[in-house]
C-alpha positions as CSV (number, residue, x, y, z in Angstrom):
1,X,34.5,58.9,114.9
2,X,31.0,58.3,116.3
3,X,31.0,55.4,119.1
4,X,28.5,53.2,118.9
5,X,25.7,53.4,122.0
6,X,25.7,50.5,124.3
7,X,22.0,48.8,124.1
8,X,20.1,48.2,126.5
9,X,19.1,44.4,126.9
10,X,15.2,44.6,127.0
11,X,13.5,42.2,128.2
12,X,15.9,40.9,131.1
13,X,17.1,37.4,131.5
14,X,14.8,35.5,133.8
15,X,17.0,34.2,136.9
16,X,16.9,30.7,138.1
17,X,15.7,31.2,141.4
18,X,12.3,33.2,139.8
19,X,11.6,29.9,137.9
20,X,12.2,27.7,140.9
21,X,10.0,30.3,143.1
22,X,7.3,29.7,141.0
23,X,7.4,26.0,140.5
24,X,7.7,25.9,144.5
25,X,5.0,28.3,144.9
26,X,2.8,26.6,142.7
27,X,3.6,23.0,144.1
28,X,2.7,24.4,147.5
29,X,-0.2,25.6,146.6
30,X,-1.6,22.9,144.5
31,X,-0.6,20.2,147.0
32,X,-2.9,22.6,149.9
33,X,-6.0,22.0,147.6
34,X,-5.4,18.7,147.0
35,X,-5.0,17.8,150.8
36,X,-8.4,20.2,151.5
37,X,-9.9,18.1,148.6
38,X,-9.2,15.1,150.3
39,X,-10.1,16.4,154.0
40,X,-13.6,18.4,152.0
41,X,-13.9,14.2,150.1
42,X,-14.0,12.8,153.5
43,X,-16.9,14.6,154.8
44,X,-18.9,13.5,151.2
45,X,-18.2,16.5,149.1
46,X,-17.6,16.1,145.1
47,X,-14.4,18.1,144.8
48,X,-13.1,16.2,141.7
49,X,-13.1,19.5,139.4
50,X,-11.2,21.6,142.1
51,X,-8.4,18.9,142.3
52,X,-8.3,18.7,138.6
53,X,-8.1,21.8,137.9
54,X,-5.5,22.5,140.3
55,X,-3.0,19.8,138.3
56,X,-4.1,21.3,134.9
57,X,-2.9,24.5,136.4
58,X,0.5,23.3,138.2
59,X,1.4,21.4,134.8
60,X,1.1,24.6,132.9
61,X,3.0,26.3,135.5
62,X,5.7,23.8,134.6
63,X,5.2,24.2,130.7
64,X,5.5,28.1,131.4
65,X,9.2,27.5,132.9
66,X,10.1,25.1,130.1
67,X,9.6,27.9,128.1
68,X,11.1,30.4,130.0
69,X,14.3,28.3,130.1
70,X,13.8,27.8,126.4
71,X,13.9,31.7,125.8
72,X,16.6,32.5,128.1
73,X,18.8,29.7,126.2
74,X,18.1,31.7,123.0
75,X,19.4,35.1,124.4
76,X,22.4,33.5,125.7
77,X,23.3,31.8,122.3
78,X,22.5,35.5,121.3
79,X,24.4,37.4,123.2
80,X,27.2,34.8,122.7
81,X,26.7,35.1,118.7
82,X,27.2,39.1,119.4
83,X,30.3,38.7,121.8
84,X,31.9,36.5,118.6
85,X,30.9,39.2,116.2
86,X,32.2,42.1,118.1
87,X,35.7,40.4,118.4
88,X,36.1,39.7,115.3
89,X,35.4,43.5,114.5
90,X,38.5,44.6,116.6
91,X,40.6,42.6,114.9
């Protein structure tokens, strides 16, 4: 009787603390371009893009982990559906 391979789980389940590394790292920086934007705005310069983009850039950051936690929900429910299935099997 042939026994069945283990598979390998490809692509691995994001951690937690990647998601919050990035969201931190990403606040950081965006909040260091927003306070040289203010300290550049003070001596007349038009930094208005800079800042904006900077936002646009820490909301998709956000987005990105939203759906990173939305994919590793789905493996989860997954690998739960495939736990069920295998017990039934030895039954």
């Amino acid at each position: 009787m042939m026994k069945k391979r283990r598979r390998i789980r490809f692509p691995p389940k994001i951690n937690d603390d990647t998601m919050s590394s990035i969201v931190i790292y990403s606040l950081v920086f965006c909040a260091g371009i927003t306070i040289a934007g203010m300290v550049l705005g003070a001596f007349d310069h038009d930094v208005s893009a800079v800042v904006d983009s900077t936002h646009r850039v820490f909301g998709t950051e956000l987005g990105i982990c939203g759906l990173m936690k939305l994919y590793d929900k789905g493996v989860e429910q997954a690998e739960h559906r495939k736990r069920r299935t295998e017990g039934k099997e030895q039954e």
